[in-house]
N, C-alpha and C positions, 0 to 999 in steps of 0.2 A: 662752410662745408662740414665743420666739427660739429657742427648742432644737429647732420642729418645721418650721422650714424649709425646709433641706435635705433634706428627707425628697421632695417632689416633684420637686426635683430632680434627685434619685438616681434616682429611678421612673422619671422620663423619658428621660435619659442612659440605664440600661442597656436599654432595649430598643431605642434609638439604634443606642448601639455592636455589638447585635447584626446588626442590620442592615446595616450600614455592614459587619462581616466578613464577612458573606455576602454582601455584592455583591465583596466581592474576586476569587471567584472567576470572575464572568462578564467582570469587565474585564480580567482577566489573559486568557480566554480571548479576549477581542478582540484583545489586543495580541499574542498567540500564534498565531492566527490570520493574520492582517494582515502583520504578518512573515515566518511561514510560507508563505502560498500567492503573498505580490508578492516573497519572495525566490527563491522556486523557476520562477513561471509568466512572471512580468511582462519578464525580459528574455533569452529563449531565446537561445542564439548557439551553435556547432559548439565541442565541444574533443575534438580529437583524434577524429572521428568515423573510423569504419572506412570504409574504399570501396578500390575497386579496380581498374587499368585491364588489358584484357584483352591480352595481346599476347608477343611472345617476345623476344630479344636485346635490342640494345645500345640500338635504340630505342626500344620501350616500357621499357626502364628508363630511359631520358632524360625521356621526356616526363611518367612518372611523379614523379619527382624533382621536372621542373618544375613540374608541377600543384601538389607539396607545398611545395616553397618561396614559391608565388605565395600558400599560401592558410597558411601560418606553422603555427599552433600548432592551426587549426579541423580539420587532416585527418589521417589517417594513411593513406598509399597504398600499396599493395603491388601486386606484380603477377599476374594470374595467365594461364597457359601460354591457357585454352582457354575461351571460351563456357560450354562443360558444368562448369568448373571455376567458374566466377561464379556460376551458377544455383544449384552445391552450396551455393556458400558464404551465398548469400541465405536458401535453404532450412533452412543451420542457423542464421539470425539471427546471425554471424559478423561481414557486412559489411551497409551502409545501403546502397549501390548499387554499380555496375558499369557503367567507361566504357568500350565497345566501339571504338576510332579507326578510321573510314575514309575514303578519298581521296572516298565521293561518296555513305554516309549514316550516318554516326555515330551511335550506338546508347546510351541509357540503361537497365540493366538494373535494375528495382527490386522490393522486395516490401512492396506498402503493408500488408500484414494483419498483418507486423512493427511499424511504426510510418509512420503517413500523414506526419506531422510528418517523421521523420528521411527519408522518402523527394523528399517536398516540397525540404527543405531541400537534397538534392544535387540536383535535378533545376534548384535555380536556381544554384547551383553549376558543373553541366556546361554547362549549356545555353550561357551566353557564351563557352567554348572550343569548341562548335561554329560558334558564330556566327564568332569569329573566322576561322574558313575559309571563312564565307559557306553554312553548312551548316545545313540543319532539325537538331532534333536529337531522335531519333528513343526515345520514351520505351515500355519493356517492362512490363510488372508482371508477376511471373512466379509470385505466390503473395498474390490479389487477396483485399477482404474479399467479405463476402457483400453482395445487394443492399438488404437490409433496413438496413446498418451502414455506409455507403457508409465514412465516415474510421475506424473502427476502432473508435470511443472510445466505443462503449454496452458494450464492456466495462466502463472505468472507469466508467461511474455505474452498473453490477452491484455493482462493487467498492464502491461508494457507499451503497447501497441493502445490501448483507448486515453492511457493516461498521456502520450504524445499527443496523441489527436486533440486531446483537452485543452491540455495546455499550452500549445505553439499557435491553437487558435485566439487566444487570450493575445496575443500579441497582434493579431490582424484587427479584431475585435475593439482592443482598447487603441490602438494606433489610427488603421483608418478608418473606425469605425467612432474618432472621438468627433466626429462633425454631426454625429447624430446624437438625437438626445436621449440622455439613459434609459429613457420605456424602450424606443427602439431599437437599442444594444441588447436589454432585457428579452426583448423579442426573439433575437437572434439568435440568443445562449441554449434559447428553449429549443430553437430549429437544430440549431447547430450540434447539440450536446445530442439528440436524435437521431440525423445524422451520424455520428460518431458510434452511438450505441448500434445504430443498425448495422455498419463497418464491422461492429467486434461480435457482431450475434452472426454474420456472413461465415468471417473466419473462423471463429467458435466451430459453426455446422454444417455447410457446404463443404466450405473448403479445407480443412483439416482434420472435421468429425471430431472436436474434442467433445462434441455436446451429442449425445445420440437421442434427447429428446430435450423438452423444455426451452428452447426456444425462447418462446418468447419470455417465459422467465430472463431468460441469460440476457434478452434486449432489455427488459425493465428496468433488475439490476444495473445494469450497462448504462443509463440514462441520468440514473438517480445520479450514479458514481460519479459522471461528466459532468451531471448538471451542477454538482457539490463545486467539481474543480475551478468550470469556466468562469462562475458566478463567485467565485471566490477573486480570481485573476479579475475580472471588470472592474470588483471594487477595487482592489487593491491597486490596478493603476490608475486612479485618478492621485492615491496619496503618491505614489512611489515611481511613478512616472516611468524610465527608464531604469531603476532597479527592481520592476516588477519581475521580470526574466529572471534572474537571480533568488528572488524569493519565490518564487513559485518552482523551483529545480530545490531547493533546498526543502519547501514542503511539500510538492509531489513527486519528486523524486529521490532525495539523498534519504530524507525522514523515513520515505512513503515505501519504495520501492524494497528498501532494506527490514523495515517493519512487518511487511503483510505476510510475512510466513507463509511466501511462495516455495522459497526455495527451504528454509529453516524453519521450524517453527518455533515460536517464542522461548521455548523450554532446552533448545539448544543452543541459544545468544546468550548474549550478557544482558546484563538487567536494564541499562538504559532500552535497548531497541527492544525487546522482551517486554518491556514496559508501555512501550508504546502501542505492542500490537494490542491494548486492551481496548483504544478505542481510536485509533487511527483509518483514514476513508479504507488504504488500500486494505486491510486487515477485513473491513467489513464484506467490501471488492470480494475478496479472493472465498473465505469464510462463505460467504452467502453463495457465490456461483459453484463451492463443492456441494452444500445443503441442495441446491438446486438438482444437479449432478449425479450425486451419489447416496446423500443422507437422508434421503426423503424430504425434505424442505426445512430438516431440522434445525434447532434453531437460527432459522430465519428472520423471524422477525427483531430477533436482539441484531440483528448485522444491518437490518433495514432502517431500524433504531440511529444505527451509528451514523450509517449513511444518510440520513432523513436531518441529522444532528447538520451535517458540514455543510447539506444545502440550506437549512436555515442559518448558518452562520456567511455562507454566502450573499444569500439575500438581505443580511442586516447590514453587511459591507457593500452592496450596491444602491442601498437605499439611502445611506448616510453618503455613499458617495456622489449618487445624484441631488441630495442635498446639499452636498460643500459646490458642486458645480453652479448651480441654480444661485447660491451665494455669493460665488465668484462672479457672476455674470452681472449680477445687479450691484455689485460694487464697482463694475467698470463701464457699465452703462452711463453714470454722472460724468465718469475722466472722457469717454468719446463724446459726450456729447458737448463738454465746456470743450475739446477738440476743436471740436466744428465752430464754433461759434468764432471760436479766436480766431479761424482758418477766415471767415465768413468776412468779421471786423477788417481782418486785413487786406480782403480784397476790397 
């Protein structure tokens, strides 16, 4: 009887320990989380944001000078010659605002459909160098959102909403989708990522009117963006199996979500996430559906670049991945079939 003791308690322990490994994954995704959105969201401040005072000679280069050593490391000021020359540079998302100086109404030039936040933050920035002349200070928006989006940011939970859809199908896909062979998972990514784009071009313009034209722009975009994610997840679970989930929230969401300068733009984070938004999907995501939007299509194609970037890094990981499969399969082909034979002999 002393020999069959341990036996219940083996029974119990390993479905314990299995347990216990697979909650690893959700509390790593808390503490990825948690770190991720309160190191990126929670203490926003200027570094080196762009602006601009408008004016010519010896003195608008002085007072710009001044502005940038009053405010250290938060600005970068340059000058520019003319009015028309600030509205350019707003237009190409270049500078966060434009200080106009005058003896009797000083003028803020801004474009919130760029960023509400980065316009915000110089409008309280200029406004007490107006005051110090005892001056209103006289605020422009010269490329506003639309009325349906007043702050800007139902872009970012578009980006929010397609990047779920991406990625949670990544899990159907590589799961019950692993008894097909990778052309026809390949297949799917393309329907599926389609699908999903068409979901976020619906919401985009029926249904909440963030988009009042371009369409199908906002579907294209939408497409490329998915097709990056999904095709990125196919490859990546044949390596990573059941920690696929896990990496793919860590890079399309913890990285991603915090990166895209939906809600911040790069120039009010800290330098790691600020760094990233230089060539991360969401960044290209959110960037190109404003170009689309509000910029004229402006630089667009650098954001299609980005995005055009992740789906080819997708497809080198579905490709290598249906190679390790196709590898795996002829290496086990020999063990089933001495299987059989032995199974064969013994009958």
């Amino acid at each position: 009887m002393s020999g069959r003791t341990p036996a219940p308690h083996h029974a119990a322990s390993s479905p314990l320990r299995h347990v216990l490994t697979h909650l690893l994954t959700p509390l790593l995704m808390c503490l990825g989380m948690g770190l991720a959105y309160m190191g990126a969201f929670v203490h926003p401040e200027p570094h080196h944001l762009p602006v601009a005072v408008v004016g010519e000679g010896p003195a608008a280069a002085a007072f710009a000078q001044k502005v940038e050593d009053g405010a250290g490391r938060a600005l970068d000021v340059r000058t520019l010659a003319h009015r028309a020359d600030a509205v350019n540079e707003l237009k190409g998302r270049r500078i966060a605002g434009a200080y106009v100086p005058s003896d009797t109404a000083p003028e803020l030039i801004v474009a919130t459909a760029a960023s509400d936040t980065s316009a915000t933050v110089t409008e309280k920035i200029f406004t007490p160098v107006a005051a110090r002349q005892g001056l209103p200070l006289k605020v422009t928006d010269v490329v506003g959102t639309v009325h349906d989006d007043p702050t800007g940011q139902g872009l970012f939970f578009l980006l929010v909403a397609v990047s779920i859809g991406s990625y949670a199908s990544v899990a159907v896909l590589g799961g019950a989708g692993a008894a097909l062979r990778m052309r026809g998972r390949a297949l799917l990514v393309v329907g599926v990522s389609g699908v999903v784009a068409a979901i976020g071009a619906l919401l985009a313009g029926p249904v909440f009117h963030l988009a009042h034209h371009g369409l199908a722009g906002v579907w294209g975009l939408s497409w490329l963006y998915s097709a990056g994610i999904l095709f990125v997840g196919v490859g990546l679970h044949t390596f990573l199996k059941r920690w696929t989930t896990l990496a793919m929230m860590v890079l399309f969401v913890m990285l991603n979500f915090t990166s895209s300068g939906g809600l911040f733009r790069p120039e009010l984070q800290n330098g790691f996430f600020g760094s990233l938004h230089a060539f991360w999907n969401g960044a290209g995501y959110i960037d190109g559906l404003r170009g689309i939007l509000y910029f004229g299509n402006d630089a667009l194609a650098r954001q299609m670049v980005t995005l055009a970037a992740w789906l080819l890094l997708g497809l080198a990981l579905t490709a290598a991945a249906g190679l390790t499969e196709r590898r795996r399969a002829a290496e086990q082909r020999p063990a089933a079939a001495e299987e059989e034979m032995e199974e064969a002999v013994a009958v």
